[in-house]
BAKOLVEX-516432 format. One record per residue (C-alpha): x, y, z negated. Coordinates in nm, 2 decimals. Example, Ala and Ser with C-alpha at 12.3 -4.5 7.8 and 13.67 -1.06 7.14 Angstrom:
2
SEZA    east   north      up
SEZA    1.23   -0.45   -0.78
SEZA    1.37   -0.11   -0.71
***
This chain:
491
SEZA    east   north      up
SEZA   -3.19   -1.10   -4.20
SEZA   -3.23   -0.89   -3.88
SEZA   -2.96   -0.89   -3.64
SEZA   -2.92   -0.65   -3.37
SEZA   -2.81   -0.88   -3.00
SEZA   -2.65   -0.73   -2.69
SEZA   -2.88   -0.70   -2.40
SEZA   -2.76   -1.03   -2.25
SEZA   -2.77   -1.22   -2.54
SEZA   -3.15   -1.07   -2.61
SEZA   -3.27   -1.18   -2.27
SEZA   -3.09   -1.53   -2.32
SEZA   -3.23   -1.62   -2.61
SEZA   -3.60   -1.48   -2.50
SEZA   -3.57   -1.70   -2.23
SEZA   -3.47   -2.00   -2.39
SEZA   -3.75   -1.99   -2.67
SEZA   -4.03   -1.95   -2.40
SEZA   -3.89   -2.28   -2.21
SEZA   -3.92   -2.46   -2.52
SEZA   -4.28   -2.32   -2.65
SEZA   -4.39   -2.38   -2.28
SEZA   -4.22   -2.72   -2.27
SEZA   -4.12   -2.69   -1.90
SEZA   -3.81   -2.85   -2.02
SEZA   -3.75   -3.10   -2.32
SEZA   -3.37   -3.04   -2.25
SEZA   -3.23   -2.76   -2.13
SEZA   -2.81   -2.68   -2.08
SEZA   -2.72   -2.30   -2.14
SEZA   -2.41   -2.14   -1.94
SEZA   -2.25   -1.85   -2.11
SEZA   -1.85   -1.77   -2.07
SEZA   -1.57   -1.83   -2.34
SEZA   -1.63   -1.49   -2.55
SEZA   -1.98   -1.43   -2.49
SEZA   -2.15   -1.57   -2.82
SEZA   -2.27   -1.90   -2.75
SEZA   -2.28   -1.91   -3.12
SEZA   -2.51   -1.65   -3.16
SEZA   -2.71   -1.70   -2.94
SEZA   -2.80   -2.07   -3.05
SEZA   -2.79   -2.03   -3.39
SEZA   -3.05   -1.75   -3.36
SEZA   -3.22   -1.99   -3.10
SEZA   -3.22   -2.24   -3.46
SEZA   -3.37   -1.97   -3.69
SEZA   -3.68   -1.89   -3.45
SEZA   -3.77   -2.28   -3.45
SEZA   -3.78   -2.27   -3.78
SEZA   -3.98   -1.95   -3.85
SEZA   -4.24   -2.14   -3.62
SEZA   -4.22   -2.52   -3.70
SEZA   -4.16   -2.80   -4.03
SEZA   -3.96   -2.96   -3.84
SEZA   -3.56   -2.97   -3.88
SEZA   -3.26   -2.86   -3.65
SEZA   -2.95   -3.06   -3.60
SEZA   -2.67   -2.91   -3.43
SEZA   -2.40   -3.12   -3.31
SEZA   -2.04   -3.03   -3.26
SEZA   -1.66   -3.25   -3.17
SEZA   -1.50   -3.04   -3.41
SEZA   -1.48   -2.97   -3.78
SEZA   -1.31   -2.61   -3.73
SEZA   -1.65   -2.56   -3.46
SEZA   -1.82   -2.76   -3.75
SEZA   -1.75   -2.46   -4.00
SEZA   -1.74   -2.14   -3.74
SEZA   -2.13   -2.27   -3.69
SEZA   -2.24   -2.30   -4.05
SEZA   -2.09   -1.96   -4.16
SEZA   -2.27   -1.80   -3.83
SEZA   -2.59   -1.93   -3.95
SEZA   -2.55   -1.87   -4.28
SEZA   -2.48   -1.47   -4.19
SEZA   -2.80   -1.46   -3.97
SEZA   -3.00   -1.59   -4.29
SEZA   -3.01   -1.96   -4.22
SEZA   -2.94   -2.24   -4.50
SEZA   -2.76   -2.52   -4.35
SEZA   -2.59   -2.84   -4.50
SEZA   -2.31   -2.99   -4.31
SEZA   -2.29   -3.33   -4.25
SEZA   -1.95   -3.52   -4.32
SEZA   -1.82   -3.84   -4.34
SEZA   -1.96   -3.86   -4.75
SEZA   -2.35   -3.76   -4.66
SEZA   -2.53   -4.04   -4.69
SEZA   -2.90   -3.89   -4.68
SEZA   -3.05   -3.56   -4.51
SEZA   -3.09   -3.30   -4.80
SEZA   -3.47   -3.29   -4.81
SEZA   -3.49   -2.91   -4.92
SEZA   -3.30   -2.83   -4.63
SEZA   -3.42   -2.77   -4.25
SEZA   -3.07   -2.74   -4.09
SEZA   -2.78   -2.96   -4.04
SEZA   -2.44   -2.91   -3.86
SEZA   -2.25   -3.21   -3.80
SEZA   -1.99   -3.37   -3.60
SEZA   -2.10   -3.65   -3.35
SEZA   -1.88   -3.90   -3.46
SEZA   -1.97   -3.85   -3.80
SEZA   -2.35   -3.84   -3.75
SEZA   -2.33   -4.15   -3.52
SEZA   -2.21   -4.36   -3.80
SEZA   -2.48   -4.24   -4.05
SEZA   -2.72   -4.29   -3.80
SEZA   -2.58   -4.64   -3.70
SEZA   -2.58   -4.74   -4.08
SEZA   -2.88   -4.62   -4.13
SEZA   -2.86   -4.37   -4.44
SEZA   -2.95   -4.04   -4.22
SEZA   -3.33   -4.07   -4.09
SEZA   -3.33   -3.86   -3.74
SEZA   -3.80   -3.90   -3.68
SEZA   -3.83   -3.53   -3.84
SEZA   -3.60   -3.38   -3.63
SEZA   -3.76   -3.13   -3.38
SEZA   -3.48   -2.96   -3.27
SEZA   -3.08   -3.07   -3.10
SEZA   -2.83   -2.80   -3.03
SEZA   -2.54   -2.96   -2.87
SEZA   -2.20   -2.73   -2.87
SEZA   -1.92   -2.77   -2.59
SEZA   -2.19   -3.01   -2.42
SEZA   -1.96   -3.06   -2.13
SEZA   -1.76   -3.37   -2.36
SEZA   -1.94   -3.63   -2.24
SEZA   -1.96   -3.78   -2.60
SEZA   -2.28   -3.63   -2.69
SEZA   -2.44   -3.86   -2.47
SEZA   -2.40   -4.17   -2.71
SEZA   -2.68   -3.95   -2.93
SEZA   -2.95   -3.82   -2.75
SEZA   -3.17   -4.12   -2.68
SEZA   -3.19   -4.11   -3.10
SEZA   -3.38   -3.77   -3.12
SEZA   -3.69   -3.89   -2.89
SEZA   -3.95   -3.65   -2.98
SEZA   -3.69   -3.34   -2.99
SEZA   -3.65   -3.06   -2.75
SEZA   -3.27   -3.04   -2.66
SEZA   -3.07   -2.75   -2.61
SEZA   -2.66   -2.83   -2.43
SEZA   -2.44   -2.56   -2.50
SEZA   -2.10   -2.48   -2.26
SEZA   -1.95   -2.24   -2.06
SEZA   -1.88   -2.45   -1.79
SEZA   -2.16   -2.70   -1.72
SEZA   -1.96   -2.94   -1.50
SEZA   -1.89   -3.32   -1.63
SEZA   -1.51   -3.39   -1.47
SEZA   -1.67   -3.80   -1.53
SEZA   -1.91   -3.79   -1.17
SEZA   -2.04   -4.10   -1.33
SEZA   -2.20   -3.91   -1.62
SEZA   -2.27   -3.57   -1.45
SEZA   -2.46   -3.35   -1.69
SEZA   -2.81   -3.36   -1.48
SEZA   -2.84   -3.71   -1.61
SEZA   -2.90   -3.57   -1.98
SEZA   -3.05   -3.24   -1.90
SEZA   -3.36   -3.13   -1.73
SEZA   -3.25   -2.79   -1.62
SEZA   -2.98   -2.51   -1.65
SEZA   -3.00   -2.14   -1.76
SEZA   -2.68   -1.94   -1.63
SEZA   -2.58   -1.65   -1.88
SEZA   -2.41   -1.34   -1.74
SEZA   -2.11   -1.37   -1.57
SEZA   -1.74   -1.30   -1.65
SEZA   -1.70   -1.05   -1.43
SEZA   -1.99   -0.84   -1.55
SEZA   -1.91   -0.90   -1.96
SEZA   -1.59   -0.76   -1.85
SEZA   -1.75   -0.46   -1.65
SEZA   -1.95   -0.36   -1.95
SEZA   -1.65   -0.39   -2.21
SEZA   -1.78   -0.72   -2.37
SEZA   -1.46   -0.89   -2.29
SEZA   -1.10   -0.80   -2.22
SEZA   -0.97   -0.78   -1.88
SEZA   -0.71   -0.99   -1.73
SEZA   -0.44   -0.87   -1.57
SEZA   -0.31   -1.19   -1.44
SEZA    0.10   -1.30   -1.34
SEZA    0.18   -1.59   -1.11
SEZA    0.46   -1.85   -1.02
SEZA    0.46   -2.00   -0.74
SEZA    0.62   -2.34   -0.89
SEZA    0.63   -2.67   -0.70
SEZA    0.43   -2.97   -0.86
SEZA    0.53   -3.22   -0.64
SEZA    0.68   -3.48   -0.93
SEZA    0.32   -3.44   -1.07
SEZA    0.13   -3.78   -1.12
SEZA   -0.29   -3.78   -1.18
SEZA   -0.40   -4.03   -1.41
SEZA   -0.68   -4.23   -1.46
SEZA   -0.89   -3.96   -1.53
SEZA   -0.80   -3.75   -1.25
SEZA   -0.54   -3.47   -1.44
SEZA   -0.20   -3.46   -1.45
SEZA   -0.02   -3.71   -1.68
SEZA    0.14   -3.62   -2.00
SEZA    0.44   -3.82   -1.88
SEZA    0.52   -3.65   -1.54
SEZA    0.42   -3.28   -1.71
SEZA    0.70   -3.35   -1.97
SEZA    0.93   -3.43   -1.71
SEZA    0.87   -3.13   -1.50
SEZA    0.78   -2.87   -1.76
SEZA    1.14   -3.01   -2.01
SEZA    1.33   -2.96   -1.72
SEZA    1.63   -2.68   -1.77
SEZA    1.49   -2.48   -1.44
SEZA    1.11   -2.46   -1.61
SEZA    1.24   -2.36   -1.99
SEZA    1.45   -2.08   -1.83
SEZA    1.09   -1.98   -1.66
SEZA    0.87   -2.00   -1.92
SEZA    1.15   -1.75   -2.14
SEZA    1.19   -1.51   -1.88
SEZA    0.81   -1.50   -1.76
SEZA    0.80   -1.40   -2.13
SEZA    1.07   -1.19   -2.22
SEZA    0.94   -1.00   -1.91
SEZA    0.59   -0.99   -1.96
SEZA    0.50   -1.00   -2.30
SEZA    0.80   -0.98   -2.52
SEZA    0.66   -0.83   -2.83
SEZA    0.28   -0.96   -2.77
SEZA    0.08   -1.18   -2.94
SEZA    0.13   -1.48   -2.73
SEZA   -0.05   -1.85   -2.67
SEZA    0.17   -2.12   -2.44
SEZA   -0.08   -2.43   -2.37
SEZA    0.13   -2.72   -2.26
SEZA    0.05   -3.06   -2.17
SEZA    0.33   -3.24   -2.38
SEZA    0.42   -3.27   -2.72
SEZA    0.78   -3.32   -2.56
SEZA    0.78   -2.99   -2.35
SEZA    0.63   -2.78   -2.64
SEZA    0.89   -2.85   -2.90
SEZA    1.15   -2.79   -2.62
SEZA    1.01   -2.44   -2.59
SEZA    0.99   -2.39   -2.96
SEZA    1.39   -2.49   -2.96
SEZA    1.44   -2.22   -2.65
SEZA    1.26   -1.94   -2.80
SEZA    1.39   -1.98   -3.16
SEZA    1.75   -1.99   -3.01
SEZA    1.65   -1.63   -2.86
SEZA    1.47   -1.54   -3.22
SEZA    1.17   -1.53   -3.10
SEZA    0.92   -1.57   -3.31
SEZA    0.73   -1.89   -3.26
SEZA    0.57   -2.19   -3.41
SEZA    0.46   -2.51   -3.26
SEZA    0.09   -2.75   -3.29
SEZA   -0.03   -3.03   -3.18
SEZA   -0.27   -3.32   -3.24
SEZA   -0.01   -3.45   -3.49
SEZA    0.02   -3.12   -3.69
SEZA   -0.09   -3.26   -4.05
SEZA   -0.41   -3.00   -4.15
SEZA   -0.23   -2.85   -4.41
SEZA    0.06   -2.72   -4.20
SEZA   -0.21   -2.64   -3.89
SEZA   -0.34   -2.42   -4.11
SEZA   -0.04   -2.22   -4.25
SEZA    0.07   -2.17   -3.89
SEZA   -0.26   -2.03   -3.78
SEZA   -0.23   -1.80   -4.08
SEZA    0.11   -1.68   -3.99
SEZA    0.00   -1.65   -3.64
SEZA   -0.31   -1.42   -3.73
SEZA   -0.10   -1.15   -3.98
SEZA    0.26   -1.15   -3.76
SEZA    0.26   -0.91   -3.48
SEZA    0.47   -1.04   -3.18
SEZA    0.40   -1.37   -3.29
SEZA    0.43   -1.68   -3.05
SEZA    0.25   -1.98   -3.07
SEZA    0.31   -2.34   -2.83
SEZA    0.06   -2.59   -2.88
SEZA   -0.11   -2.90   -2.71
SEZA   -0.40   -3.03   -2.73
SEZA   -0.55   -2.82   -2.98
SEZA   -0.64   -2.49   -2.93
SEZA   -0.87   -2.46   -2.62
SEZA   -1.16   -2.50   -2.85
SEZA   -1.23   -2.41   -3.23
SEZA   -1.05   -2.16   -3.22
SEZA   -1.08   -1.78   -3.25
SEZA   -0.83   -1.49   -3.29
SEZA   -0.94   -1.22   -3.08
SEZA   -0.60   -1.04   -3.14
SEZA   -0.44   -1.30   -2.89
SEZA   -0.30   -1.05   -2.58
SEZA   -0.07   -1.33   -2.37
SEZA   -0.18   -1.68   -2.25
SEZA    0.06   -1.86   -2.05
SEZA   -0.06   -2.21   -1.87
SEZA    0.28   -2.37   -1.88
SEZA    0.09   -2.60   -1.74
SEZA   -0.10   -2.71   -1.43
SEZA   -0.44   -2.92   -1.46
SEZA   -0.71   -3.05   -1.22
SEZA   -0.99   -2.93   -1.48
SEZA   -1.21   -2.57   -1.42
SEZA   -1.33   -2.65   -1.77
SEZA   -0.99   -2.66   -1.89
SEZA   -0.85   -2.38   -1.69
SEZA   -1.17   -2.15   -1.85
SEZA   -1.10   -2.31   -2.21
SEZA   -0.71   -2.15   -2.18
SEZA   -0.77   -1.84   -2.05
SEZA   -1.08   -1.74   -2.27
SEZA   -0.86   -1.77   -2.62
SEZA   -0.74   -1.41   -2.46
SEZA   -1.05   -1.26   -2.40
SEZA   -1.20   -1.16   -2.71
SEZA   -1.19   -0.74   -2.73
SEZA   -1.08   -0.51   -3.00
SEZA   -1.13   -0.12   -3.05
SEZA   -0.71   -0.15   -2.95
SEZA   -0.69   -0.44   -2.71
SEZA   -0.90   -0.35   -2.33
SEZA   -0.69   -0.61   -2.17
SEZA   -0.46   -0.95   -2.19
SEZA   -0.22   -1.12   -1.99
SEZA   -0.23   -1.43   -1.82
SEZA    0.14   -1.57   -1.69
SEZA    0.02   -1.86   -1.48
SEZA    0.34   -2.14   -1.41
SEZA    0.13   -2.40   -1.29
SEZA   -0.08   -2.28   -0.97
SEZA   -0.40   -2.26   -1.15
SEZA   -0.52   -1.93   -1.05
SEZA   -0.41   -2.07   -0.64
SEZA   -0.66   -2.38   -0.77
SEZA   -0.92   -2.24   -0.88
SEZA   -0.96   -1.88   -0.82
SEZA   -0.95   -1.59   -1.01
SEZA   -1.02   -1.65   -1.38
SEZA   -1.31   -1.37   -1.38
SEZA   -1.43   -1.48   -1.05
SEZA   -1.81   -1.60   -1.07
SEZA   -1.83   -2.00   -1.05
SEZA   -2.18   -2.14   -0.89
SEZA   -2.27   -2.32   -1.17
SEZA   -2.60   -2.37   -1.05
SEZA   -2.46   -2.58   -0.77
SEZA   -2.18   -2.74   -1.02
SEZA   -2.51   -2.88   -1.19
SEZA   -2.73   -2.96   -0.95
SEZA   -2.48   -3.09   -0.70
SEZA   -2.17   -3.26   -0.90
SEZA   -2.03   -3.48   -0.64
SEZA   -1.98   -3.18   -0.36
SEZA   -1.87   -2.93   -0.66
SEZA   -1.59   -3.23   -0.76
SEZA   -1.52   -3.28   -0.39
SEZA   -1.46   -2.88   -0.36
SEZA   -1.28   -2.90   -0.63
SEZA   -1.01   -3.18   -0.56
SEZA   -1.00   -3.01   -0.15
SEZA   -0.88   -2.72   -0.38
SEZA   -0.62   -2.91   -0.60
SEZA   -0.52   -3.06   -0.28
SEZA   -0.44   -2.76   -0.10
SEZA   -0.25   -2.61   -0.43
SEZA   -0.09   -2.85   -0.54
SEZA    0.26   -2.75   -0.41
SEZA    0.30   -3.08   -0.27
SEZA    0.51   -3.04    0.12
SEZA    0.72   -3.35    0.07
SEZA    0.65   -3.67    0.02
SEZA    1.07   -3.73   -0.03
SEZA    1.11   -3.49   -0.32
SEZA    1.10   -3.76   -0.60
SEZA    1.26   -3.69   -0.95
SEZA    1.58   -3.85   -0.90
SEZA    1.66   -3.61   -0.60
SEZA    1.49   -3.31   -0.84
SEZA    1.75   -3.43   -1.10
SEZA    2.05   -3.35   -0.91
SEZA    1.93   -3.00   -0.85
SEZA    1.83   -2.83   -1.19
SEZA    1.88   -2.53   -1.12
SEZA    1.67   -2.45   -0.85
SEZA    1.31   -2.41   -0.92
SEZA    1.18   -2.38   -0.58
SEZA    1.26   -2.67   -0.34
SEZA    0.97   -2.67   -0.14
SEZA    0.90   -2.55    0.18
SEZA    0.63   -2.53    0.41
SEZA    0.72   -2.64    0.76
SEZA    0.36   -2.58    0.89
SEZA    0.36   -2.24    0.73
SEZA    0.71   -2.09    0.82
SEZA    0.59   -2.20    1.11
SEZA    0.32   -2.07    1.20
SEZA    0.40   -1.72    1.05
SEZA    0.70   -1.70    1.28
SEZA    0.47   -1.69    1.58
SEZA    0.22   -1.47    1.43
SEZA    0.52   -1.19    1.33
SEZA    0.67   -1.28    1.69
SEZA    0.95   -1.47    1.62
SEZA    1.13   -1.74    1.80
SEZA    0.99   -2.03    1.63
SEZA    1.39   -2.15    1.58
SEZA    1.39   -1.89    1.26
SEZA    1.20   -2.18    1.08
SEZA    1.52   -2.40    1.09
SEZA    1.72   -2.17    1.01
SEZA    1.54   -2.02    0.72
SEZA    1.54   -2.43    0.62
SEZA    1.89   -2.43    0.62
SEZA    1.94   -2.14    0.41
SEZA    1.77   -2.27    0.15
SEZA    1.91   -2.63    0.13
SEZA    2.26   -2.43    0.16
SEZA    2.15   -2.22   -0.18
SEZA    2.02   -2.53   -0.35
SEZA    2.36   -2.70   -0.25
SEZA    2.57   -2.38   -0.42
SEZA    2.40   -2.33   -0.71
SEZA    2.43   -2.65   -0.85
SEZA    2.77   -2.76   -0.75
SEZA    3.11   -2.67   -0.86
SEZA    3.32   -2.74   -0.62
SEZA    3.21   -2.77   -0.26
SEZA    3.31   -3.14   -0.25
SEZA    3.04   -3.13   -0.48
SEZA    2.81   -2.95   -0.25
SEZA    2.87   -3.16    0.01
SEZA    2.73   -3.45   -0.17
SEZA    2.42   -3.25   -0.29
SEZA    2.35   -3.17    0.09
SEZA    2.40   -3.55    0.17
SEZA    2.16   -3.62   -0.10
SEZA    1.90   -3.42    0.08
SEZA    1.91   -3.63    0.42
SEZA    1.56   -3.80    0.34
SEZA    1.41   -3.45    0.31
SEZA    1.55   -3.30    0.60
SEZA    1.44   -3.63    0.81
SEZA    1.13   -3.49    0.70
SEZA    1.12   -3.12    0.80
SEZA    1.29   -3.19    1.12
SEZA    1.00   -3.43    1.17
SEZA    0.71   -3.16    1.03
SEZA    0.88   -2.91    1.31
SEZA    0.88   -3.14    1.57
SEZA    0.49   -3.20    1.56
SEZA    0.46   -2.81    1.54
SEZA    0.57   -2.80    1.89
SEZA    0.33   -2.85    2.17
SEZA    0.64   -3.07    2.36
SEZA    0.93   -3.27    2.19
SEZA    1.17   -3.52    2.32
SEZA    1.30   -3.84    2.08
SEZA    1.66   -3.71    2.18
SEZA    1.59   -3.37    2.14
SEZA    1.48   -3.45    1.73
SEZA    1.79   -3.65    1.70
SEZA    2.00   -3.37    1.86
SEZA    1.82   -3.13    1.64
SEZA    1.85   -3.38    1.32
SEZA    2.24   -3.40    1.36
SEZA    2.31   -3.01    1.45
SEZA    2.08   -2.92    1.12
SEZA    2.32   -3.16    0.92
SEZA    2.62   -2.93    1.10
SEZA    2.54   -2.63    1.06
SEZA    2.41   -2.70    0.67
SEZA    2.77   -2.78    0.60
SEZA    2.95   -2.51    0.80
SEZA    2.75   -2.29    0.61
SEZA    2.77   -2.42    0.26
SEZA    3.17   -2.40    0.33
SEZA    3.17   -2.09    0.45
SEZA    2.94   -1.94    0.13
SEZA    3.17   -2.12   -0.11
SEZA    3.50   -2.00   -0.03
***
């Protein structure tokens, strides 16, 4: 069967098949965005090996929906395939090509009913998950081919230049969108404060702390009106990081008859897929999910992705956005509502990304990376713990940036006093809108000692000259003037 390829993907797979018939490289990781046809390109990659040699292919995915999207794409491009699962207990003998998952292959493998000497050539999809590894040192005499659009191991103890020889870099986001390959972005952000956020053990955000952050009433009121002002009516994905937070959003929504569903790792198969089926045929539809949908799946009619979420991950943060990219004849373009400082994090979803230096120097990429997350983060206070968050849910920003009030006040030409007050204006608002009486408020603003402690200290080290009384004078007038103003506001 004879396939026409765009220019990009023509030049990427001419340049692949001469590395391996020249044998510079054994294995060999290919770049190409979320949307560009990795697919394609490999399984055409799998066809020309086998027009030239006996041997077999083997492509390896994590998925079973990845899995099946790879069989059919071979099977339109004229290839015969058998896919592996968990009942294959031999290699079909009249077949040269085999999709399976890893797990599943590792096990036959282990058990020693699948025979591996005949096999010439290894595709490896979403080769970024690190899992792949556990396989390769079984296909000795095969030329390896890595597959991801982000070639960067978030595990610096298994970077990806450990299992690969060299990397090709496809064409760039920024130019697929130039020449209408993929849809633009036109992208929304909120600048929300992720100070209650903990990192875990592998270096994102835990489940735990996103579910207390993202559940809160201040976040679900966010999420609905980033929504119902940005894409009521559109085809809409919300990627969360809690099974907690995304039911909470399905509760919110339906109570505003929206149309929505909800997934997660827990979705039984069945139900996963009626509620990708209603997603795909209902216009407007909405669909919160976690866990589940940044790879294997594909429904180019998808024109809103919100991160209602923030990670630590560029591989993640590319995964998300891309299920909006795909193009139609009647879609040039998709939105991106961003409520977790992402796009501050990492840049510009269509920016270009050095991957050539993410793969050849993984330790300074990382380190670039968490400088980034550092800077972004929305952390300013180290006082700002969930219990003091919990008495004020209905504010949603109760940050502020000492160092940067500061610092623009003497830029603009202001008295550098405008910071304090600007401070206490805010405290005052957070003090009203969650109190109602001003009894009340008064307790809310004694609540917030520990965190003023804390600005007056960040303003003290701003100026060049500061006495001990004159912080404790300026400490005790803050505390004055906070309450003469919340009393005046109230009545």
């Amino acid at each position: 069967m004879v396939k026409e390829f765009y220019d990009y993907q023509e030049r990427d797979i001419n340049s692949i098949f001469e590395t391996l018939q020249s044998g510079t490289s054994k294995k060999l990781l290919y770049q190409l965005p979320t949307g560009g046809g990795k697919t394609v390109v490999f399984s055409e990659i799998a066809r020309r090996f086998m027009e030239q040699s006996t041997q077999t292919v083997t492509i390896l995915t994590h998925r079973k929906e990845l899995c099946k999207q790879t069989s059919t794409t071979l099977k339109n491009l004229g290839v015969e395939n058998s896919v592996i699962k968990s009942s294959t207990t031999y290699f079909d003998k009249e077949c040269s090509c085999y999709v399976a998952m890893v797990e599943t292959l590792k096990n036959r493998i282990k058990k020693k009913k699948i025979k591996v000497n005949n096999v010439g050539l290894v595709i490896i999809d979403e080769a970024h998950h690190n899992s792949f590894s556990k396989l390769l040192t079984k296909f000795k005499n095969a030329f390896v081919i890595g597959v991801t659009a982000t070639p960067f191991s978030a595990t610096l103890n298994k970077p990806m230049k450990r299992h690969y020889d060299s990397l090709l870099v496809g064409e760039s986001i920024s130019t697929l969108i130039k020449e209408g390959f993929l849809a633009k972005p036109k992208s929304v952000q909120f600048n929300v404060e992720l100070n209650s956020l903990k990192t875990g053990i592998h270096g994102d955000y835990t489940v735990s702390s996103s579910n207390s952050l993202y559940s809160s009433e201040p976040m679900l009121d966010l999420v609905r009106s980033a929504y119902q002002n940005h894409s009521v009516g559109k085809k809409t994905l919300i990627f969360n990081n809690g099974i907690a937070t995304s039911r909470k959003i399905f509760d919110v929504f339906t109570a505003s008859e929206i149309p929505i569903k909800h997934l997660d790792n827990q979705t039984s198969r069945e139900e996963r897929k009626e509620t990708l089926k209603w997603f795909k045929k209902t216009k407007g539809a909405v669909l919160t999910s976690v866990s589940i949908l940044t790879t294997g799946f594909d429904e180019p009619s998808v024109q809103t992705v919100i991160l209602n979420r923030a990670t630590t991950s560029i591989t993640l943060y590319h995964q998300m956005i891309g299920r909006g990219a795909r193009k139609l004849p009647n879609k040039k373009s998709f939105n991106i509502i961003d409520l977790g400082n992402n796009i501050e994090r990492f840049g510009p979803w269509e920016e270009p990304v050095d991957w050539k230096f993410a793969f050849e120097h993984p330790e300074a990429f990382a380190q670039q990376l968490q400088a980034s997350v550092s800077l972004n983060s929305g952390i300013t206070s180290p006082v700002l713990t969930l219990e003091l968050r919990a008495k004020f849910p209905k504010t949603l920003e109760m940050s502020f940036d000492v160092e940067g009030h500061f610092q623009e006040a003497i830029d603009l030409g202001k008295k550098h006093k405008t910071v304090i007050q600007d401070s206490i204006r805010q405290h005052t608002k957070m003090c009203l809108e969650n109190a109602e009486t001003v009894s009340e408020a008064f307790k809310l603003a004694e609540a917030l000692i520990p965190e003023i402690e804390w600005r007056i200290k960040q303003y003290v080290g701003c100026l060049e000259r500061a006495s001990k009384s004159y912080k404790e004078w300026l400490l005790e007038d803050y505390n004055f003037r906070l309450h003469v103003m919340i009393r005046r506001l109230f009545s």
